[in-house]
C-alpha positions as CSV (number, residue, x, y, z in Angstrom):
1,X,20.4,-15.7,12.2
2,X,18.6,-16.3,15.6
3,X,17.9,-20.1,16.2
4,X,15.5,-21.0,19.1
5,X,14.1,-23.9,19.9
6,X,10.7,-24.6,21.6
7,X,8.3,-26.7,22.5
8,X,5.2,-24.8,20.7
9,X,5.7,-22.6,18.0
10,X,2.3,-20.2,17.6
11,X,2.1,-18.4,14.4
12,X,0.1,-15.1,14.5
13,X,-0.7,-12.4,17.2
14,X,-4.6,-12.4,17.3
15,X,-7.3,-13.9,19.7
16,X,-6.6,-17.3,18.5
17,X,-2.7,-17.3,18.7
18,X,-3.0,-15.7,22.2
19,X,-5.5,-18.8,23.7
20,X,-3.4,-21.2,22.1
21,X,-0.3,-19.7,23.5
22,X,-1.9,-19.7,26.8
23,X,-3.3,-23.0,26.5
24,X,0.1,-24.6,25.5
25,X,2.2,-22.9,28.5
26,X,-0.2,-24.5,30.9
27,X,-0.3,-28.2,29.7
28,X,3.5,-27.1,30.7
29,X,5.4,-26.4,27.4
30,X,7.7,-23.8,26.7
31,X,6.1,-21.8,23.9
32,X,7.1,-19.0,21.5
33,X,4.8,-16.9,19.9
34,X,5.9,-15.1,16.4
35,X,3.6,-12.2,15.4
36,X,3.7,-10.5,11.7
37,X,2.8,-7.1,13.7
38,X,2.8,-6.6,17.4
39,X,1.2,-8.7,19.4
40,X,-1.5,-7.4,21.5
41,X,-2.4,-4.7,18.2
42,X,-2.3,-6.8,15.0
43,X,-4.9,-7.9,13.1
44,X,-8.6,-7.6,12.9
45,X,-10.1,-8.3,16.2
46,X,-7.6,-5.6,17.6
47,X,-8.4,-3.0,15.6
48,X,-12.3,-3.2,17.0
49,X,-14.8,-4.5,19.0
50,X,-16.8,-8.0,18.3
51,X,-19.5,-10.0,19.7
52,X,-18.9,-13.3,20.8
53,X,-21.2,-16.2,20.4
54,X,-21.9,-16.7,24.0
55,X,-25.2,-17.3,24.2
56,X,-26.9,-19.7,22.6
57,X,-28.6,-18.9,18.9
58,X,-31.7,-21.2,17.6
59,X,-29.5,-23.5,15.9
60,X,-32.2,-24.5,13.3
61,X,-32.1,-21.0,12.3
62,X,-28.5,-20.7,11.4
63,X,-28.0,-24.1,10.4
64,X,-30.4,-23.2,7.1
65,X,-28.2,-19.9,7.2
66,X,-25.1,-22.3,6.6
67,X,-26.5,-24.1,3.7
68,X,-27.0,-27.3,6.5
69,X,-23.2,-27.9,6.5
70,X,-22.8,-27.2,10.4
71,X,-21.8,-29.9,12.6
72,X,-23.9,-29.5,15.9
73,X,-21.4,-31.5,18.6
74,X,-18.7,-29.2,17.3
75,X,-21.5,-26.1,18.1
76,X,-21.8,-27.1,21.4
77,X,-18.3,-27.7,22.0
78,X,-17.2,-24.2,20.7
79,X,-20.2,-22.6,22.9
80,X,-19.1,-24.5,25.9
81,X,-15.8,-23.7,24.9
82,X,-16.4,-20.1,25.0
83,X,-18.5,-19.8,28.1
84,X,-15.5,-21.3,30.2
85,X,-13.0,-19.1,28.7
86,X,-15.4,-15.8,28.7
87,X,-16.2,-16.3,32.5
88,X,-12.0,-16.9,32.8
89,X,-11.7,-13.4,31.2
90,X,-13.5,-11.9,34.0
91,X,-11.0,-12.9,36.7
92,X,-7.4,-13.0,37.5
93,X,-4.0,-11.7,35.7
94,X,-5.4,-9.4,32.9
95,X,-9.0,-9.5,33.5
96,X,-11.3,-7.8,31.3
97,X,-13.6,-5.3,32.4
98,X,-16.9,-6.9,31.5
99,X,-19.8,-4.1,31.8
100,X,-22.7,-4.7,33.9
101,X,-26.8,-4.9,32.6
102,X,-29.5,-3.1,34.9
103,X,-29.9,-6.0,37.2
104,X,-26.1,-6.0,37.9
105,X,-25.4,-9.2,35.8
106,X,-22.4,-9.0,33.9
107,X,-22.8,-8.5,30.3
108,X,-20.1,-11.0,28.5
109,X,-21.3,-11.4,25.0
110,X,-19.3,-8.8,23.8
111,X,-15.1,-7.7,23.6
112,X,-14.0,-4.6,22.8
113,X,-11.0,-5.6,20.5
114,X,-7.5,-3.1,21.9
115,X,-8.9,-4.1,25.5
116,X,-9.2,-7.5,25.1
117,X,-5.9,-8.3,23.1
118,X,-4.0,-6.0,25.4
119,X,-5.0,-8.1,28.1
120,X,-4.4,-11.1,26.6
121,X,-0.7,-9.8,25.8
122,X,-0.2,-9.4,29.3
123,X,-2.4,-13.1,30.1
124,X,0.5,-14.7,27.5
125,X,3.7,-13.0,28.9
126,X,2.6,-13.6,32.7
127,X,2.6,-17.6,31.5
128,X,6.0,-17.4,30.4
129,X,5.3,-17.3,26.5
130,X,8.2,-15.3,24.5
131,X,7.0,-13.3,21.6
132,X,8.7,-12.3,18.9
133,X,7.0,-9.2,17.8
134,X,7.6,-7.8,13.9
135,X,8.6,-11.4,13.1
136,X,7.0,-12.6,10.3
137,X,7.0,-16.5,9.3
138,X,8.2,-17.0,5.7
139,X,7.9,-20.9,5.4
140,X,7.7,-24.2,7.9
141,X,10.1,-26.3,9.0
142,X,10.1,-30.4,8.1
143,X,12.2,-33.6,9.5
144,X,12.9,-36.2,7.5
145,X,9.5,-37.7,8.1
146,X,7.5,-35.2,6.8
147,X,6.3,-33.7,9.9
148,X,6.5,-29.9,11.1
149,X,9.0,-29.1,13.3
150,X,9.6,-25.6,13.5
151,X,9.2,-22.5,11.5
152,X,11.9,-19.7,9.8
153,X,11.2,-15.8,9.7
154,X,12.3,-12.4,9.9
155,X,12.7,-10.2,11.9
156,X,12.0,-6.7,10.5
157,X,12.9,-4.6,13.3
158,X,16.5,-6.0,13.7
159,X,16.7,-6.7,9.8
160,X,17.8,-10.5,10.7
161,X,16.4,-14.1,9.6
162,X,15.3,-16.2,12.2
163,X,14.4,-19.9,13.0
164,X,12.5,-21.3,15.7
165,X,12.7,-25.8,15.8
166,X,9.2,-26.7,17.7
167,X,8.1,-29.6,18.8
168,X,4.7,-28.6,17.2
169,X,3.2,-25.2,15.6
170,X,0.2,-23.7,15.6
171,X,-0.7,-21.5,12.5
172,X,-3.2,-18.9,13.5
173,X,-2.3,-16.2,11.2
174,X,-5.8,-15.2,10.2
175,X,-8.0,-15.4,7.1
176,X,-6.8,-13.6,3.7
177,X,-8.5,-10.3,3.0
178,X,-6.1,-9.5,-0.7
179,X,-5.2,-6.3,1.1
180,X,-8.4,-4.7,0.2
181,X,-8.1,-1.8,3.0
182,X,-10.8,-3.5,5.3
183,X,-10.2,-2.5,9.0
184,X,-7.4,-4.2,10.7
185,X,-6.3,-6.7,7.9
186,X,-3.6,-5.2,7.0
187,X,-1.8,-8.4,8.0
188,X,-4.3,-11.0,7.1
189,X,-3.2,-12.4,3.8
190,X,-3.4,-16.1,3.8
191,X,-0.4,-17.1,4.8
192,X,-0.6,-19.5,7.3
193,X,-2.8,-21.0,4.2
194,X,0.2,-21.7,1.8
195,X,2.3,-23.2,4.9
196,X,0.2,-25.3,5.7
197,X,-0.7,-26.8,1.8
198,X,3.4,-26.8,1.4
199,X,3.0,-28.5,4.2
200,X,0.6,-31.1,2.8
201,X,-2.6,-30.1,4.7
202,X,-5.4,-29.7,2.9
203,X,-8.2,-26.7,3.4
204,X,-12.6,-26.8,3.4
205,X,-15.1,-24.3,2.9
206,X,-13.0,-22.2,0.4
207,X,-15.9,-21.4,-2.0
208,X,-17.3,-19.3,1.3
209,X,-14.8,-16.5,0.5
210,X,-17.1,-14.1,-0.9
211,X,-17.6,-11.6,2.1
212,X,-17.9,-7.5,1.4
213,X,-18.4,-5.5,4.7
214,X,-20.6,-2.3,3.8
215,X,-17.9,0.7,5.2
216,X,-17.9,4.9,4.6
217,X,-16.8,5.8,1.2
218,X,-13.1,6.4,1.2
219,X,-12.6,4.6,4.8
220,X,-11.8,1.2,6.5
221,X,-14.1,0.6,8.8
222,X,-16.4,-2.8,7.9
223,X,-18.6,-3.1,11.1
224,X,-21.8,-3.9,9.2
225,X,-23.9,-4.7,11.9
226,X,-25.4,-1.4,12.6
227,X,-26.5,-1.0,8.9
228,X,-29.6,-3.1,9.7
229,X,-30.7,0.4,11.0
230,X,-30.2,2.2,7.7
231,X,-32.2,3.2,4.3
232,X,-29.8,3.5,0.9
233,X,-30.4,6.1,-1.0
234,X,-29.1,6.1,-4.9
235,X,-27.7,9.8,-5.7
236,X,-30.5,11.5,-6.5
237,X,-32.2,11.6,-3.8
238,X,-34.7,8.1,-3.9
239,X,-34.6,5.2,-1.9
240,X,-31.9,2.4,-3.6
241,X,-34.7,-0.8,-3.1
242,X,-34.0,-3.8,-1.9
243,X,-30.5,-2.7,-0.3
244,X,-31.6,-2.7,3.2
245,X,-33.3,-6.1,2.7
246,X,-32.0,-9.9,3.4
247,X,-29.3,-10.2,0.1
248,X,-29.8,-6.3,-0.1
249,X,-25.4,-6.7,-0.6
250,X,-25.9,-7.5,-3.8
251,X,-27.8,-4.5,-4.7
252,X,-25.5,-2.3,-3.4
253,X,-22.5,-4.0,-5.2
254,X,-24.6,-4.0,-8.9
255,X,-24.8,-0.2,-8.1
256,X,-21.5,0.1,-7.4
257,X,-20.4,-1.7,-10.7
258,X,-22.5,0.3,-12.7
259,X,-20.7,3.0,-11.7
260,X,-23.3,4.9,-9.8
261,X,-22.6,6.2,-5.8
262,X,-24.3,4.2,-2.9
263,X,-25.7,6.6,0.0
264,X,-27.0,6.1,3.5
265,X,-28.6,6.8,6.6
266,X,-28.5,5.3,10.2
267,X,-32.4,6.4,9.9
268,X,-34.3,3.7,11.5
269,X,-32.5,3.9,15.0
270,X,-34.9,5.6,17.7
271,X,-33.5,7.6,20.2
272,X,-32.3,4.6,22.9
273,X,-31.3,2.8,19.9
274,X,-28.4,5.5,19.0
275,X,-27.5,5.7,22.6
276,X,-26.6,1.7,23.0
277,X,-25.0,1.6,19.5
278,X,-22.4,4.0,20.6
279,X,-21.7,2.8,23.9
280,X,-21.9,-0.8,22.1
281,X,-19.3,0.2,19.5
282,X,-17.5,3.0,19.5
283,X,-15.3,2.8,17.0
284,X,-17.6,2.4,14.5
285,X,-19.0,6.2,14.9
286,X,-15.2,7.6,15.4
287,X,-14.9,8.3,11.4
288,X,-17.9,10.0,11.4
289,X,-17.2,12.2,14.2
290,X,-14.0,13.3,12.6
291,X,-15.6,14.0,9.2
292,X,-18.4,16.0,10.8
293,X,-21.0,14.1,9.9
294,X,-24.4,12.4,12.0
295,X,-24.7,9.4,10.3
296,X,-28.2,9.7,12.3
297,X,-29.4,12.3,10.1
298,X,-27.0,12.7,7.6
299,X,-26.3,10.7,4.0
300,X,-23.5,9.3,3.7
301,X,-21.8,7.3,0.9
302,X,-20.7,4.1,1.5
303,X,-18.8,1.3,-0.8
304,X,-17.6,-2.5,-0.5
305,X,-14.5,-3.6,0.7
306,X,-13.4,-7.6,0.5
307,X,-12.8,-9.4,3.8
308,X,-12.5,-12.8,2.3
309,X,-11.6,-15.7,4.2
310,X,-11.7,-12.9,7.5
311,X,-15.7,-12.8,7.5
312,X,-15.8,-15.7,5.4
313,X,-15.7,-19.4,6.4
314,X,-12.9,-21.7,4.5
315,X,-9.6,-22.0,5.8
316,X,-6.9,-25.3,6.4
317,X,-9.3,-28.3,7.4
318,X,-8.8,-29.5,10.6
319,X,-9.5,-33.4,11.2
320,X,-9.7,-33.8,15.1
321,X,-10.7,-32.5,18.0
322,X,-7.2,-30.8,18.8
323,X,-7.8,-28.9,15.4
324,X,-4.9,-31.2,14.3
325,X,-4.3,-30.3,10.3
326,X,-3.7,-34.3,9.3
327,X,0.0,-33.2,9.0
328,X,1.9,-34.7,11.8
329,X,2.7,-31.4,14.3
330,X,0.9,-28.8,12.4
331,X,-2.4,-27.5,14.2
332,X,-4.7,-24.5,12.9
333,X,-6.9,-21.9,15.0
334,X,-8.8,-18.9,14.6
335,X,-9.5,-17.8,11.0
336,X,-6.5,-19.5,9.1
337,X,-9.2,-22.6,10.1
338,X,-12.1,-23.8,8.5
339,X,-15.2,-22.4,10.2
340,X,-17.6,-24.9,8.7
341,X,-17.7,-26.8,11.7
342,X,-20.1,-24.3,13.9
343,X,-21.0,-22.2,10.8
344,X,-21.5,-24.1,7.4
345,X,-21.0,-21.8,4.9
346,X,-22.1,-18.4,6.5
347,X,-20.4,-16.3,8.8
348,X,-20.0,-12.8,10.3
349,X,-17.7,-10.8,11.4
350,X,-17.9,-11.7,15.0
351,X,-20.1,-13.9,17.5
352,X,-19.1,-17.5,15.6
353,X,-15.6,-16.1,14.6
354,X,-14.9,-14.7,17.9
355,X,-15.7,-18.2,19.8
356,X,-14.4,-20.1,17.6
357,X,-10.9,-18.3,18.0
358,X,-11.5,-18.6,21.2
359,X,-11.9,-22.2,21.4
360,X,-10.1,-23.1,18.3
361,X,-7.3,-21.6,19.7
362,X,-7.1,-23.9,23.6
363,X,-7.6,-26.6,22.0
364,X,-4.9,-26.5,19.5
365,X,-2.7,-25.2,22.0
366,X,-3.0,-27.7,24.0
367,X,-3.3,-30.6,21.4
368,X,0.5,-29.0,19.9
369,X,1.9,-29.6,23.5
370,X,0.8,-32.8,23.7
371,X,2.2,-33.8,20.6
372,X,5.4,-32.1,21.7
373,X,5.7,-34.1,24.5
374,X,5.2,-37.2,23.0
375,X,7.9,-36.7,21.3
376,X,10.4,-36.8,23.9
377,X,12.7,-34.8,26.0
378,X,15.4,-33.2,23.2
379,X,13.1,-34.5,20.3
380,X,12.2,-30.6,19.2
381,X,15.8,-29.1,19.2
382,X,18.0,-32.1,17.9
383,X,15.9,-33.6,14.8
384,X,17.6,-32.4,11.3
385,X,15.5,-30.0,9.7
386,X,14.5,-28.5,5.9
387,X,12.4,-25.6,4.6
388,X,9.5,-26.2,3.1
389,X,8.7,-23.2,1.3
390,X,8.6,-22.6,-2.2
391,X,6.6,-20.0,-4.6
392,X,8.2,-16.5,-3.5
393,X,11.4,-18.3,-1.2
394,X,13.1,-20.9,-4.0
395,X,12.2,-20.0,-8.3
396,X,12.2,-22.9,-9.6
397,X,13.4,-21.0,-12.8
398,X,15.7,-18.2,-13.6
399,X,14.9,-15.3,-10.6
400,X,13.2,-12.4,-11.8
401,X,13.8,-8.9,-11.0
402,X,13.2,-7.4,-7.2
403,X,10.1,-6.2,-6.6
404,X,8.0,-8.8,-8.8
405,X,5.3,-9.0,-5.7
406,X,3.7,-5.6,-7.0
407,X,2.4,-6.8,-9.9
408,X,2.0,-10.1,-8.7
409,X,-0.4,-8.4,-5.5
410,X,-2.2,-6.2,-8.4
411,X,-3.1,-9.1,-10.7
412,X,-4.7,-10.9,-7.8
413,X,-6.5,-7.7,-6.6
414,X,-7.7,-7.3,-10.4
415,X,-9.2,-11.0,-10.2
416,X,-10.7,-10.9,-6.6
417,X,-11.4,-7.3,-5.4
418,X,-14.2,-6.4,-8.1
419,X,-17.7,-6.9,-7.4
420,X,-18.2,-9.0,-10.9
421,X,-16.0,-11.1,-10.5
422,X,-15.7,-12.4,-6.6
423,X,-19.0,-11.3,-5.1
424,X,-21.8,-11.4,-8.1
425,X,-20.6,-14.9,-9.4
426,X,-21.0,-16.3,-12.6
427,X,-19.4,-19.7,-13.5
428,X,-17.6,-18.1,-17.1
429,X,-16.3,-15.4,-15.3
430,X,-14.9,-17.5,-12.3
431,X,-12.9,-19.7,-14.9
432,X,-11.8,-16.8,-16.7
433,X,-9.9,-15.6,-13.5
434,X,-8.6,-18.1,-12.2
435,X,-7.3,-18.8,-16.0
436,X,-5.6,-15.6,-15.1
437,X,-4.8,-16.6,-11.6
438,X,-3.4,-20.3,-12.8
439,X,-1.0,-17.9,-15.5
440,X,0.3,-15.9,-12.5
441,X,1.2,-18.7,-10.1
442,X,3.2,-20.2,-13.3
443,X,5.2,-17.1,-13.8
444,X,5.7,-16.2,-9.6
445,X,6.7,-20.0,-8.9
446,X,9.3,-19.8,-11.9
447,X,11.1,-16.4,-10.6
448,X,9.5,-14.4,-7.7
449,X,12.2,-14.1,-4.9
450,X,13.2,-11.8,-2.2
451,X,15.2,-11.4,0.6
452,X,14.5,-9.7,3.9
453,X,11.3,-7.5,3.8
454,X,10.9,-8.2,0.2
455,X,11.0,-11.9,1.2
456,X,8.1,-11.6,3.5
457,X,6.3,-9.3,0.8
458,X,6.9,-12.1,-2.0
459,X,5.6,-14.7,0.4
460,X,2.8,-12.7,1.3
461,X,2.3,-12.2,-2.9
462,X,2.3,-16.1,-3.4
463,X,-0.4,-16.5,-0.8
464,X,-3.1,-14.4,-2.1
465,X,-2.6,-15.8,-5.2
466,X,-2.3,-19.3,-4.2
467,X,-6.1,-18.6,-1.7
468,X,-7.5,-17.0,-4.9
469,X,-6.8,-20.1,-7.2
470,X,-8.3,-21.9,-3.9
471,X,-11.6,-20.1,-3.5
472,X,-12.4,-20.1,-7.1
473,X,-11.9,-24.1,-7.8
474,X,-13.9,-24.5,-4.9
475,X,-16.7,-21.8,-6.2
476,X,-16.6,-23.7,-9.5
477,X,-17.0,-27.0,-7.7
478,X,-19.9,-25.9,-6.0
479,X,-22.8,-24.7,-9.6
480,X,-25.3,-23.3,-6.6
481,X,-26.3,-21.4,-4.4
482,X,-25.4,-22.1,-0.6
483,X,-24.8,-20.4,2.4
484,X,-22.2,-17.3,1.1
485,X,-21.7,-19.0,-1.9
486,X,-24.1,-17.4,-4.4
487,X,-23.8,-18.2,-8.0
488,X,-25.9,-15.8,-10.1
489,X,-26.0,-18.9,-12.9
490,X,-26.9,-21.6,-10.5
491,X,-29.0,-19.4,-8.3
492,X,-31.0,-22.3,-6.4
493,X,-29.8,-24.8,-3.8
494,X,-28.9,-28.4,-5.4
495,X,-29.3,-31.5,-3.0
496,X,-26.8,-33.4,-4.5
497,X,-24.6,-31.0,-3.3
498,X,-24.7,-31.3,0.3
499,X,-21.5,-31.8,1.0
500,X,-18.3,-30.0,1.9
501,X,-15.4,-29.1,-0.9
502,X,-12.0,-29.9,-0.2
503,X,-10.0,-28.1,-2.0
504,X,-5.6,-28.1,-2.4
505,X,-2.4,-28.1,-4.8
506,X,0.2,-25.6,-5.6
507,X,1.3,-26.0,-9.2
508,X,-1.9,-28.0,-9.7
509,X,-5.1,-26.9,-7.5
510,X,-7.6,-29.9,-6.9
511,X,-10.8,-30.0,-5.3
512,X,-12.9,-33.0,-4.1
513,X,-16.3,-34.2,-2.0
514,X,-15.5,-34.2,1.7
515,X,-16.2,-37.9,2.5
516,X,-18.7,-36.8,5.1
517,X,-20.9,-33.4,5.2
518,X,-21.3,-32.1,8.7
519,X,-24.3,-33.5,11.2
520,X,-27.7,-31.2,11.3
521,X,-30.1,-33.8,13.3
């Protein structure tokens, strides 16, 4: 086994691990970074491009988008945030090179994602961060008092366990996505999530977990933005109404169900339109180009893929300023985070996201250092330590077979993946899955194990199923409709219900009124 011993301890590869990293080495810690993938190419952000929420939106306007659960001095923190660390892009070790409008002013409201995390890969290592690429975390590390200290892993690429005592750690591992297929989340699958509620943290916004990205039948890509310029067409030929209206998702998805095929065309982009788009994203037109098709002036079918907590809004709730988790030395960024603090309960797949990694992630960089150093020279490395993993790392029963995370992975995708079930919500058929869901965390917890890859496969198992159990006591705790969160039984908005859900519990999930809903005047 490899033992290290740090100051900070960063959890995940993406744009939020990176700034934290970052952030932490120059309040003067040392800092290791441990990526599931390889840092600079993991994860969603680096497998595209995303806007960033640079300049300011009308905030009344997506405040009522949120369900009025925003909280406008964390809005103006994360933009403030943002512009500071956008305008730092543009100079120095790794700068990024920002494109210029026709009066020569830079345009920065956008990242192309492999630039960007490439660049921050170099930004990190320049600072004197160490990353452990291929190392993914299977459980935190606890002293006697209850507070993180440190992490254990493995190391896939030199088949090895590893463990890393930290003065702090940041989990920025990402949202969960069920392993749907969507673009770039291969490794998004809630994990930093079940640390952190082993941990004892607790996580918001979790009934926001509904999002479907629109992508090309039989493909990954979920960059949905450009479908404002299409028309659906159902298969014979007519226009599919509704579809391309405000909630036209929901259309698409009952067509889906029914079993009928979804088309469409990029129709309603003129001529200057098509040019920017391309320039603006182009990634999003390379499947087309290799299937042979204009998605211009040709049909095209398309189909739903879940992105969960990844476009979605819940995550571990933070309770300060630092993006501290309540946990002594545990700190969250990035989309293992609530968002509801800028968004309420709506997001997209970039602008808010993309500052609020941004932001989410110096801040808790620098908030784990300082709790690092207050602990005092030798603190990190010397303190006696203890796992604090469990479903998927220590049965509590007699171990099952190898392998068990298959089926475990399939019953959750049966439960959360269909359009039914997760996205057209109904209250009976909430409870009946997470009936099933409660059954499966019974069984896993009793006897799913692993070691070595199959460890970090059975971990991986217990956290989709543990974020599923999550999302739908939340969604059941919440009988309207807000923000994401649309309940096709409770389909109006229900005052008494402006507040935020917290939501937690392994062997027994809870959920309860946050004791204060976020600011909006």
């Amino acid at each position: 086994m490899t033992d290290l011993a740090t100051d900070v301890l960063v959890v995940g590869g993406g744009p939020a691990a990176t700034w934290a990293a970052l952030a932490a080495a120059r309040a003067g810690a040392r800092v290791v970074l441990a990526d599931k993938g390889y840092c600079g190419t993991s994860g969603a952000t680096a497998a595209g491009g995303t806007g960033v929420w640079y300049v300011p939106p009308d905030p009344a306007a997506r405040e009522g988008l949120g369900g009025h659960l925003a909280d406008r001095r964390w809005m103006a923190r994360v933009l403030d945030e943002t512009y500071a660390r956008m305008n730092e892009l543009a100079v120095g070790v790794g700068r990024y090179p920002f494109p210029a409008g026709p009066d020569g002013a830079p345009l920065r409201g956008g990242l192309q994602g492999p630039e960007y995390m490439r660049r921050m890969r170099i930004r990190i290592r320049r600072a004197g961060v160490r990353i452990l690429d291929h190392s993914p975390v299977t459980e935190l590390l606890t002293d006697a008092d209850g507070a993180v200290a440190g992490a254990a892993g493995h190391r896939r690429q030199a088949r090895e366990d590893y463990r890393v005592r930290a003065g702090a750690v940041v989990l920025a591992t990402g949202g969960c996505a069920f392993l749907s297929g969507a673009l770039g989340t291969n490794t998004n699958t809630g994990d930093g999530a079940l640390f952190a509620a082993e941990a004892g943290a607790e996580l918001s916004g979790m009934e926001f977990s509904n999002a479907y990205g629109i992508a090309p039948e039989g493909t990954s890509v979920t960059k949905t933005a450009f479908y404002s310029f299409a028309t659906f067409y159902q298969e014979d030929g007519s226009v599919l109404e509704g579809a391309a209206s405000q909630g036209g998702r929901s259309v698409i998805a009952r067509t889906l169900h029914d079993g009928a095929r979804v088309y469409a065309r990029l129709d309603r982009a003129g001529e200057a339109a098509r040019a920017a788009m391309r320039l603006a994203q182009p990634n999003f037109f390379l499947t087309f180009d290799r299937l042979g098709i204009d998605p211009f002036t040709d049909r095209f079918s398309v189909t739903l893929l879940a992105e969960g907590t990844v476009r979605g809004t819940g995550g571990i709730r933070i309770t300060g300023d630092d993006c501290a988790t309540g946990v002594p030395g545990l700190y969250a960024a990035g989309d293992a985070a609530t968002r509801e603090e800028i968004c309420g309960g709506f997001t997209g797949g970039g602008s808010h996201n993309a500052a609020w990694a941004i932001s989410s992630g110096s801040w808790a960089g620098a908030g784990a250092a300082a709790h690092s150093r207050s602990l005092g020279p030798g603190r990190a490395a010397s303190r006696p330590v203890a796992g604090a993993g469990g479903a998927g790392l220590r049965p509590t029963g007699r171990p099952a077979a190898a392998g068990g995370h298959r089926a475990a992975v399939e019953l959750v995708q049966r439960e959360v993946l269909p359009y039914d079930k997760n996205y057209l919500r109904r209250g009976d058929r909430l409870a009946a899955s997470l009936r099933e869901l409660d059954a499966a965390w019974t069984e896993l917890r009793s006897g799913l194990h692993g070691g070595g890859t199959d460890l970090v496969k059975a971990r991986q198992a217990a956290a989709m199923t543990a974020h599923a159990r999550w999302m739908y006591a939340a969604a059941l705790a919440r009988p309207e409709t807000r923000g994401m969160a649309k309940r096709l039984d409770h389909p109006d908005q229900d005052p008494r219900l402006h507040h935020r859900i917290l939501v937690g519990g392994l062997d027994r999930v809870w959920t309860r009124p946050a004791p204060k809903a976020g600011v909006t005047s």
